[in-house]
C-alpha positions in Angstrom: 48.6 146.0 102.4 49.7 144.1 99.5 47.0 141.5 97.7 49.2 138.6 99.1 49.1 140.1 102.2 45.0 140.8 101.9 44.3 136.9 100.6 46.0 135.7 103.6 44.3 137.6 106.2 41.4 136.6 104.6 42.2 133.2 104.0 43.0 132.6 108.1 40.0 134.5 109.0 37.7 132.1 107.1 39.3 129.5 108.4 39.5 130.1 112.2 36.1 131.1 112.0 35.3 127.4 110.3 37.0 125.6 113.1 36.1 127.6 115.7 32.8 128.3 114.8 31.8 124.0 116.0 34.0 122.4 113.1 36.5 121.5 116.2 35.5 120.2 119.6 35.8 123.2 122.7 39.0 120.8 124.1 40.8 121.7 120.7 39.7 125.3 120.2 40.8 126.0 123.9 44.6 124.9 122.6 45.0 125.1 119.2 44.6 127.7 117.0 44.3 126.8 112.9 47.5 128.5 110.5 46.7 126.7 107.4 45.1 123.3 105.8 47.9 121.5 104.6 45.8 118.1 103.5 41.9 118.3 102.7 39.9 114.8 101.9 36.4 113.8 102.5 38.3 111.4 105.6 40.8 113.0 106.4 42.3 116.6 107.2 45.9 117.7 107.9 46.4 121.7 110.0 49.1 123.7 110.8 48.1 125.0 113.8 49.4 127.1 116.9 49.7 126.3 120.5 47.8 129.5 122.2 49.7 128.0 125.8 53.2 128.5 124.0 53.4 130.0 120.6 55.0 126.8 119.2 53.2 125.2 116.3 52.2 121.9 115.9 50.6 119.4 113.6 46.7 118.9 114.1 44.9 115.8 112.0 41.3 115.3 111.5 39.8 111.9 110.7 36.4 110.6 110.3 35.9 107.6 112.8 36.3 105.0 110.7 39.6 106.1 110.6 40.0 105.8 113.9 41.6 102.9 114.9 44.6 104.0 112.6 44.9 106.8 114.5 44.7 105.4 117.7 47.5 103.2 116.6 50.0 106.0 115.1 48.9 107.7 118.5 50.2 104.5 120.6 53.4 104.5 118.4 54.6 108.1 118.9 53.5 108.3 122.5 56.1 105.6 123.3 58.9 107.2 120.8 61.3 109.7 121.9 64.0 110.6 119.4 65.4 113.3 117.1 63.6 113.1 113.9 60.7 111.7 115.4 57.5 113.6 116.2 56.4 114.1 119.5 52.4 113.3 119.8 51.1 115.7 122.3 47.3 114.3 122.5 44.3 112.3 121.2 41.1 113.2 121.3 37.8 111.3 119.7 34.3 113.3 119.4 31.7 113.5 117.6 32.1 110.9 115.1 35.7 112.4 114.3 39.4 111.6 116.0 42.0 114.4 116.5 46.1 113.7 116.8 48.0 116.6 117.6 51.6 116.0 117.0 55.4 118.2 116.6 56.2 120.0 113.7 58.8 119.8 111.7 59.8 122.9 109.8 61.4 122.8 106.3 60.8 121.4 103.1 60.3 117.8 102.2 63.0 115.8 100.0 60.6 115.7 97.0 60.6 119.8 97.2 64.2 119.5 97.9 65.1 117.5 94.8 62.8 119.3 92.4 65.9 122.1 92.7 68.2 119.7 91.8 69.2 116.5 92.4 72.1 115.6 94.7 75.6 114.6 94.8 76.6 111.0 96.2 78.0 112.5 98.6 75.2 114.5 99.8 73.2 111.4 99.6 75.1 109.5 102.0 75.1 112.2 104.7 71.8 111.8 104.1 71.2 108.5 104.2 73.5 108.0 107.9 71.0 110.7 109.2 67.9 108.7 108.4 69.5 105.3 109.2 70.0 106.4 113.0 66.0 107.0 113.0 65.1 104.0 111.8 68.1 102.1 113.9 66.1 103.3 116.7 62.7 102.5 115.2 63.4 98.8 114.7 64.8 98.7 117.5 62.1 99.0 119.8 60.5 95.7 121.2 58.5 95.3 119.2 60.1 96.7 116.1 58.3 99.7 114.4 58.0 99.1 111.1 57.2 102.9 109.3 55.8 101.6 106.2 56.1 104.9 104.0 59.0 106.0 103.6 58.8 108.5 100.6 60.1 111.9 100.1 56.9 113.7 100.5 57.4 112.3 104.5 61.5 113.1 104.7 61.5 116.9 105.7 64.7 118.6 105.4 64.2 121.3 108.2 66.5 124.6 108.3 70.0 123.3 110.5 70.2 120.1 107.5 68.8 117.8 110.1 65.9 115.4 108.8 62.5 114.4 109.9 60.2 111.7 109.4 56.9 112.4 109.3 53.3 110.6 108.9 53.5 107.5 110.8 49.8 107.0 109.9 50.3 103.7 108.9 53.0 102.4 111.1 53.2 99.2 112.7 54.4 97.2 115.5 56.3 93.8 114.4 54.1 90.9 114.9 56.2 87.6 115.9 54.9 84.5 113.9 52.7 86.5 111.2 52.8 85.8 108.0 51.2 89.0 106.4 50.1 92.3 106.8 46.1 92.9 107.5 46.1 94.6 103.8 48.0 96.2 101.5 49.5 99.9 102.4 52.1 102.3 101.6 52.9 104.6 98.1 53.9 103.0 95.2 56.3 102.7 94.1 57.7 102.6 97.6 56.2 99.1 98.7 58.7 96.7 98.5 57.3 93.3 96.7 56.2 91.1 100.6 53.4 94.0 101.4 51.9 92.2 98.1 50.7 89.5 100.9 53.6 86.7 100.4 55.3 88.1 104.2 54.6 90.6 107.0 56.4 94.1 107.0 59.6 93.8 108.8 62.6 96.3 108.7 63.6 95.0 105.6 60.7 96.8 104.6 61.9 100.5 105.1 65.3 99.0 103.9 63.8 98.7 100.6 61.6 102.1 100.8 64.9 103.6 101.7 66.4 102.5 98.5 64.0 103.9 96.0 64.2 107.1 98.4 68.0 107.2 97.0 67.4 106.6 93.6 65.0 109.7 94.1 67.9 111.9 95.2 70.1 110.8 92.9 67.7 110.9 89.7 64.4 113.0 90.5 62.5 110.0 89.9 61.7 106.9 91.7 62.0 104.3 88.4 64.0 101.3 89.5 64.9 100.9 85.9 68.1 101.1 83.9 70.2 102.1 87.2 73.5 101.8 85.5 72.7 104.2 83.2 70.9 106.7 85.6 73.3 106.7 88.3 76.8 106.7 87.3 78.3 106.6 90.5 79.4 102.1 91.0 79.4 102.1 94.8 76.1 104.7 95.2 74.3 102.5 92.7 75.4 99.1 94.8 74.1 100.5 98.0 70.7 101.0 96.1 70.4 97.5 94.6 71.5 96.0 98.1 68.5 97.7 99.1 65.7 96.9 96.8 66.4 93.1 96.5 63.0 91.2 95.9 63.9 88.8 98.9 63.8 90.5 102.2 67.1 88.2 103.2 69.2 89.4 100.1 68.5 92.9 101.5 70.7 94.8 103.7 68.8 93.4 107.1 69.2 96.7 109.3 69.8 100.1 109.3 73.2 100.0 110.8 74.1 97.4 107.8 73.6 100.3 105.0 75.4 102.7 107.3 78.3 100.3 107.4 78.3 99.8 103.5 78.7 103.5 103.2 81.7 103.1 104.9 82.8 105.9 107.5 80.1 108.6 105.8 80.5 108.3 102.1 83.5 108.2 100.7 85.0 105.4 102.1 85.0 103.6 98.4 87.1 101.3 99.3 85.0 99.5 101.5 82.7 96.7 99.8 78.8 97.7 99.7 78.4 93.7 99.9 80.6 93.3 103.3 78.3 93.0 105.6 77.0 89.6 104.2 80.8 88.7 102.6 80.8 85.9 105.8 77.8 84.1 104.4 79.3 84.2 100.9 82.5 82.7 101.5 80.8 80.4 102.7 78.3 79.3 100.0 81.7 79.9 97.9 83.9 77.2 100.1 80.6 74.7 99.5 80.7 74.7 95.6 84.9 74.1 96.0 85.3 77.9 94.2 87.2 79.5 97.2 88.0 78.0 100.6 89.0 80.3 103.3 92.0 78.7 104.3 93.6 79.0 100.9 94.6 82.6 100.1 92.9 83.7 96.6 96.5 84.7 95.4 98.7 82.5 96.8 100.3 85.1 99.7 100.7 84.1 103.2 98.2 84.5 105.6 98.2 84.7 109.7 98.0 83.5 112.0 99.8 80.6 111.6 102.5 81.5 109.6 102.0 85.6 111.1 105.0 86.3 113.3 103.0 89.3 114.0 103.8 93.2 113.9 107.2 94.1 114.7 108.5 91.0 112.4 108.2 90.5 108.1 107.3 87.3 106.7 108.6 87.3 103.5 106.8 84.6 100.4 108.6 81.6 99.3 110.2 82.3 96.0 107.6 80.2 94.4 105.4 83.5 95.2 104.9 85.9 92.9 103.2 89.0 92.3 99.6 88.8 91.1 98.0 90.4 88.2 98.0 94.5 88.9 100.1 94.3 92.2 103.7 96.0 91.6 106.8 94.0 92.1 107.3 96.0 95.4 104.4 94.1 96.7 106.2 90.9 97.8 109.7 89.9 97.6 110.9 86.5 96.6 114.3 86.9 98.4 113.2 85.2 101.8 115.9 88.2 103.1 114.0 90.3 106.0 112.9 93.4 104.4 114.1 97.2 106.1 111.9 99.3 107.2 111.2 98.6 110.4 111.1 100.8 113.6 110.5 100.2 116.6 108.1 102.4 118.2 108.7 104.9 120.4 106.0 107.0 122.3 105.8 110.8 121.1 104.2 112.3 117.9 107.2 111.2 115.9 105.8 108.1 116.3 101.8 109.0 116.4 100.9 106.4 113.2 97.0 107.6 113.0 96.6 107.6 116.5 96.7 111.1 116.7 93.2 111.9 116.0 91.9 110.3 112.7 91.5 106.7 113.4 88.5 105.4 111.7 87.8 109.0 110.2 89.3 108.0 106.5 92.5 110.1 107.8 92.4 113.5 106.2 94.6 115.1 108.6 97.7 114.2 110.7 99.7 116.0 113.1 103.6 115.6 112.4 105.8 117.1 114.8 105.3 121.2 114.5 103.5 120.6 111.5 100.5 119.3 110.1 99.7 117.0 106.8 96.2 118.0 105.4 94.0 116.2 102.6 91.2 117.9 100.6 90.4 115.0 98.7 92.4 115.8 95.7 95.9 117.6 97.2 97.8 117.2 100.4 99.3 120.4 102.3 101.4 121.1 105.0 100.4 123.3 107.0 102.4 125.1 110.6 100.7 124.7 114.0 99.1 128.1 113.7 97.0 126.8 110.1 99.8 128.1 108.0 99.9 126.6 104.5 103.3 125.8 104.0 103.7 123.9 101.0 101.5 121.2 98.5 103.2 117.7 98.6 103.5 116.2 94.9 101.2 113.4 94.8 101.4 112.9 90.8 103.1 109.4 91.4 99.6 108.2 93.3 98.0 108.6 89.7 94.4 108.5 91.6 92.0 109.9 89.0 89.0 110.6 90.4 89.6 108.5 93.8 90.6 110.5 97.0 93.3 110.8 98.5 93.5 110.1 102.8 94.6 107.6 105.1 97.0 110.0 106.4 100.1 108.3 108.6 103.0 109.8 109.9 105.8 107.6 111.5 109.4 108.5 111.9 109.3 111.6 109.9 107.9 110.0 107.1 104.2 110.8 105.7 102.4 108.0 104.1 99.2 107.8 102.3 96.5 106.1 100.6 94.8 106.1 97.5 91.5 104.4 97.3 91.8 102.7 93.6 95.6 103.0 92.8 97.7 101.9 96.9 99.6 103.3 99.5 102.4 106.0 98.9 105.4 107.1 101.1 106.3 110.7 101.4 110.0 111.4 102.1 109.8 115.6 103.6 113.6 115.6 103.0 113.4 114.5 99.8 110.5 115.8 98.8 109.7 112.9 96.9 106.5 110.4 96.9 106.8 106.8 96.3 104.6 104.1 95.6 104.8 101.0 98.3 101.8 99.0 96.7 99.6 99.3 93.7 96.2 97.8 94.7 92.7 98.7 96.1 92.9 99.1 99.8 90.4 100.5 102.8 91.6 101.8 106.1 95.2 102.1 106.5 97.3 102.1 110.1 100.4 101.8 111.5 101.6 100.1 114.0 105.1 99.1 115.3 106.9 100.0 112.2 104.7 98.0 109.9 101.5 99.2 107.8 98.4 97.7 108.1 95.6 97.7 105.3 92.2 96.1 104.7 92.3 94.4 101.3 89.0 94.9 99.3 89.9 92.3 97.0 89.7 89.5 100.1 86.5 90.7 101.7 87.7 93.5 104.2 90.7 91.1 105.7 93.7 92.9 107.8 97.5 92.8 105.5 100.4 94.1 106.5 103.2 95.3 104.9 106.7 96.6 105.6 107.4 100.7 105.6 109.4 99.7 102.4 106.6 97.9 100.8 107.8 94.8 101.8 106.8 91.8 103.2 103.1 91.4 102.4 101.4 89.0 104.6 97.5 88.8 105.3 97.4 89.7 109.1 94.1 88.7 110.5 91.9 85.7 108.7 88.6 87.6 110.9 85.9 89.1 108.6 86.3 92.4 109.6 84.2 95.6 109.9 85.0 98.8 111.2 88.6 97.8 112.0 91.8 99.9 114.0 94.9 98.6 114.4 96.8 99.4 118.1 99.8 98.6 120.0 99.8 95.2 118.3 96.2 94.8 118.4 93.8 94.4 115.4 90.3 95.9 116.9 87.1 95.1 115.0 83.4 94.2 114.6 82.8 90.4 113.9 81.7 90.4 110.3 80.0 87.3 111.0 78.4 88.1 114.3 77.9 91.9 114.5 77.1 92.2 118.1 80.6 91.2 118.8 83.5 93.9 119.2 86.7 91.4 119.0 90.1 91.7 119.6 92.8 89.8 117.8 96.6 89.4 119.0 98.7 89.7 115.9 101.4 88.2 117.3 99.7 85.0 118.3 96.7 84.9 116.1 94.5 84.7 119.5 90.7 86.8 119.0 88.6 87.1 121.6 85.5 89.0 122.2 85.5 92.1 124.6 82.3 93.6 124.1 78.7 92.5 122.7 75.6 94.8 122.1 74.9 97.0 119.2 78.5 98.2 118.3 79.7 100.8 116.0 83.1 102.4 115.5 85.2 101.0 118.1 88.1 103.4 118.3 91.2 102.5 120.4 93.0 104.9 122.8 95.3 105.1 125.8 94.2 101.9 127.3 90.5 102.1 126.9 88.4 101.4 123.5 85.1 103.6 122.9 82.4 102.4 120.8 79.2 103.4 119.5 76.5 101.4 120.9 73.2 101.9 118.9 70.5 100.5 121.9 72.0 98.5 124.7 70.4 100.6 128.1 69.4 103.8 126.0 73.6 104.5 125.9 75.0 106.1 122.8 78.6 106.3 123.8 79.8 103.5 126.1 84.1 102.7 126.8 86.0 99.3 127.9 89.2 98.4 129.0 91.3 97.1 125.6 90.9 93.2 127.7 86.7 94.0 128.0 84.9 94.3 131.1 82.2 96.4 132.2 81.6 98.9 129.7 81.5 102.8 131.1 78.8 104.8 129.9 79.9 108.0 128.7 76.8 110.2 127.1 73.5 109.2 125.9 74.2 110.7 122.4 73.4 108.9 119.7 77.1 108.9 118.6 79.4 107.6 115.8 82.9 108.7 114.1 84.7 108.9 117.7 88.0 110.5 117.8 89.4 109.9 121.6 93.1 112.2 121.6 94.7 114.0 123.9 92.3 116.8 123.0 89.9 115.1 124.5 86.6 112.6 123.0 85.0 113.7 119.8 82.0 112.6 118.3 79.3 113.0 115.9 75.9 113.1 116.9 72.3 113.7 115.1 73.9 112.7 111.8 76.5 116.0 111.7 76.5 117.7 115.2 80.3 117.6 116.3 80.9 117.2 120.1 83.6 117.4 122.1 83.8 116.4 126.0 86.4 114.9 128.2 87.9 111.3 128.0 87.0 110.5 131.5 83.4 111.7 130.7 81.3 115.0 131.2 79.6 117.9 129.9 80.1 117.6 126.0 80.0 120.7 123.8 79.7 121.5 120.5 82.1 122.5 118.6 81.1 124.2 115.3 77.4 124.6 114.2 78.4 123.2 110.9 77.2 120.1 109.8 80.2 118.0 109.7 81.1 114.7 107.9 84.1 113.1 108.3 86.9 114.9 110.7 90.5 114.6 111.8 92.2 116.2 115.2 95.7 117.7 114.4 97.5 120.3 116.0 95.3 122.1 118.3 92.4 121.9 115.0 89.9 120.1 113.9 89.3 119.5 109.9 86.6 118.4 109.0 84.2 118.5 105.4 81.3 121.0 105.8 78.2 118.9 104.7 76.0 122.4 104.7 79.2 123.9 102.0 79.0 120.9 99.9 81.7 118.4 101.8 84.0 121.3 101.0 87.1 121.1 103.7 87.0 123.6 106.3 89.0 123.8 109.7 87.7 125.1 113.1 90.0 125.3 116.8 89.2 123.1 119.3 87.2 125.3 121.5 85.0 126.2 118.2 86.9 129.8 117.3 88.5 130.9 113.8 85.9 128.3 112.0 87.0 128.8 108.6 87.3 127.6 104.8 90.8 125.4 104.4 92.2 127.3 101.6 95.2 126.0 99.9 96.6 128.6 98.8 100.6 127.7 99.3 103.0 130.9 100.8 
């Protein structure tokens, strides 16, 4: 026997003979048995323990009464809680001048362990970040809100499948309607955000703000607020943080499902604005000062719907219209001629756009025909059906830098892309030439009809189209838009101004109307039916409507986000990074890799997706979860 292997026998001796010798009441010897003493104070001590009835462990705490009514309360909280990352409480006893809260365990190492290896990539921190979002989404959304009060590290374990749990909701508490404080002051500096001072009452702008010193912890190793432009290099990570930590709760980000939505479709979305989801309330304080009024466009282009003839028609400028500063002279024409380009479209996967398994997934794959288009980031292949690599595509004429490359789209055997910072290119196969159709920042891309659709970061996540030539520029959609798709001449989206709305505008007419209302999240158009993430409404995670609204079909209870309806059937992401995969008309889901996945495209009988446990690194896996693989670009 080894001396380690000596101390810890008679290290558990001594202490199951302490606790079982009258330290514990006979009701908690009977159950529990102790492993260790993870927290010793004079009021209060933390066990690892085992459950004799089933060999799983648990967390045991000891408090001295006085304690007690906290206990009772974290007791009350987790009894009513059921949800991944949140710890069951299995029972409370009090006796004998002490209380006892037996609770899950989570194995693993907490964030602060995690991050004294090393700290992490932006990247890393957003995957991250979605994955403790959805636990407090479904925290504050209980009725009453629970309001955790102590975010840290030390309470964010990182347990061995990358899934995260929050821990120690000791001093957790219920949202109180019409107080103006808390009782006293709690939480670890520097954690506490400036109201649990005594100026206002913990709300969920209160973890909002824990949440973003946790970041600047992952991204730095230290929790100083200080000099973040210099510490954290990264423009759009470091926005996210001070949207966070505003000193007035109503600057911050005001929910959980707001800083997922400013990380954009898992991270790497950079072109959407961290400020988006309050751009509405903005433009207006903007339009009251006379800087900016929303019916005048910032650049003088022309805007829908009134003067939008809608998606199989270009609107070309009056010749008074001219390019403005950074745009190429491709952007607009002054001729008032109708530009070429146009297609009509014609069902088959010639004619796929992005439907064809990518919408709303930042396009890193698409399937073209027998082939397949494939993005890592910083190349594009393409690849045969059987995962092949054909050929690279040259991309030098995108000139991206460090941005990424995506928003794959293929329409009439032509390949077009975007790059976040620097436009959207065209890719002739024949010709083996790329070509640049607009030099400007741009989001999401689609196509529809012939024409390509955009969001425009410059004019607060707003729908433009443009020809296939690069033509034609109009704005297509005046709606503040979040999560948006474009569909058989339908611009789908979540009201920027009213979040609980899913709308639906007519681009040919300009009419919007609203088609579903809840807690929406990535509503993803296909074949008729449109399936969104719904974050609360009746317990459902995954609910679909007809594209006119109706009554919404549940579909699975999953938490779910990233869905990717296709003739493969409906993908999802649950848990943060599980991928799913179950029938369009509904059913038994299964999983389809055991990687942790971020974002993911369907193509060609595979599904690529960027391996959070490999370091976002691109791998590709079949659709019924065989040859899971590395993408390796390594042209033949």
């Amino acid at each position: 026997m080894s001396d380690a292997e000596e101390f810890l026998g008679a290290y558990h001796e001594s202490l199951e003979q302490e606790v079982m010798g009258g330290a514990w009441p006979d009701a908690i010897t009977a159950i529990y048995r102790p492993e260790a003493c993870l927290k010793l104070s004079p009021s209060r001590q933390v066990y690892l323990v085992t459950d004799k009835r089933t060999g799983g462990r648990a967390i045991l705490r000891v408090s001295q009464l006085d304690w007690d009514a906290r206990i009772d309360a974290e007791y009350s909280i987790l009894s009513r809680l059921s949800f991944p990352g949140v710890p069951k409480a299995y029972g409370t006893l009090v006796k004998d001048g002490h209380s006892y809260l037996a609770r899950e365990y989570f194995p693993g190492e907490p964030l602060d362990q995690v991050i004294a290896k090393g700290t992490m990539s932006p990247s890393q921190i957003y995957g991250l970040t979605r994955q403790l979002c959805a636990i407090l989404t479904y925290l504050h959304a209980q009725e009453p809100p629970v309001i955790h009060r102590d975010i840290k590290p030390q309470n964010i374990i990182m347990r061995p499948d990358g899934t995260l749990g929050l821990t120690d909701f000791g001093i957790a508490r219920t949202f109180k309607e019409g107080s103006t404080s808390d009782t006293h002051f709690v939480g670890t500096m520097p954690y506490v955000p400036p109201e649990q001072y005594g100026y206002a009452q913990s709300s969920p702008q209160t973890d909002i703000y824990a949440l973003g010193i946790v970041l600047i912890y992952l991204a730095t190793g230290s929790p100083d607020r200080q000099n973040l432009a210099e510490r954290i290099p990264d423009k759009h990570l470091r926005e996210l943080i001070e949207h966070c930590i505003a000193f007035d709760p109503a600057d911050r980000l005001q929910s959980a499902d707001e800083v997922v939505k400013a990380i954009g479709s898992g991270g790497r979305n950079r072109g959407r604005l961290i400020g988006a989801v309050a751009a509405g309330a903005l433009v207006l304080a903007l339009a009251g000062v006379g800087i900016w009024r929303l019916a005048d466009s910032p650049d003088g282009e022309s805007k829908g719907p009134a003067t939008n003839p809608g998606p199989t028609a270009v609107l070309s400028p009056s010749a008074d219209q001219s390019p403005t500063d950074g745009e190429s002279a491709t952007d607009e024409t002054a001729s008032g001629t109708p530009s070429p380009g146009q297609s009509a479209r014609v069902e088959g996967p010639d004619q796929a756009g992005n439907l064809a398994g990518n919408i709303l997934n930042e396009g890193i794959a698409v399937e073209a025909g027998n082939t397949i288009y494939v993005s890592d980031g910083e190349s594009i292949w393409q690849l045969s059906l059987d995962g092949t690599v054909l050929r690279e595509i040259p991309t030098e004429e995108a000139e991206c830098g460090g941005s990424t490359l995506r928003g794959l789209n293929f329409w009439d055997g032509q390949l077009y892309f975007t790059c976040d910072d620097t436009g959207i290119y065209h890719y002739d196969p024949a010709a083996n030439r790329t070509t640049t159709l607009l030099s400007e920042n741009v989001g999401d891309m689609y196509i529809d009809d012939g024409r390509i659709y955009f969001i425009r970061t410059a004019d607060w996540l707003r729908l433009y189209s443009i020809g296939l030539d690069g033509f034609g520029k109009v704005r297509a959609d005046d709606k503040l838009a979040l999560f948006s798709a474009v569909y058989r001449g339908y611009h789908f989206f979540i009201d920027g101004d009213d979040e609980s709305r899913v709308m639906r505008t007519d681009l040919a007419t300009g009419e919007t109307k609203e088609i579903y209302s809840g807690e929406p999240t990535y509503p993803t158009p296909y074949e008729g039916r449109l399936y969104i993430g719904e974050l609360s409404i009746h317990g459902q995670g995954l609910v679909s409507v007809d594209l006119d609204g109706g009554d919404p079909q549940g579909m699975t209870d999953d938490f779910a986000i990233q869905m990717v309806p296709s003739k493969d059937g409906l993908f999802y992401l649950t848990n943060g990074y599980d991928l799913f995969r179950m029938p369009l008309e509904g059913g038994q889901p299964a999983r389809v890799t055991p990687n942790a996945v971020g974002f993911y495209c369907v193509a060609g009988g595979w599904v690529f997706y960027e391996n959070a446990d490999a370091f976002d690194a691109l791998w590709m896996v079949r659709l019924d979860g065989s040859d899971d693989h590395p993408f390796e670009p390594v042209s033949t």
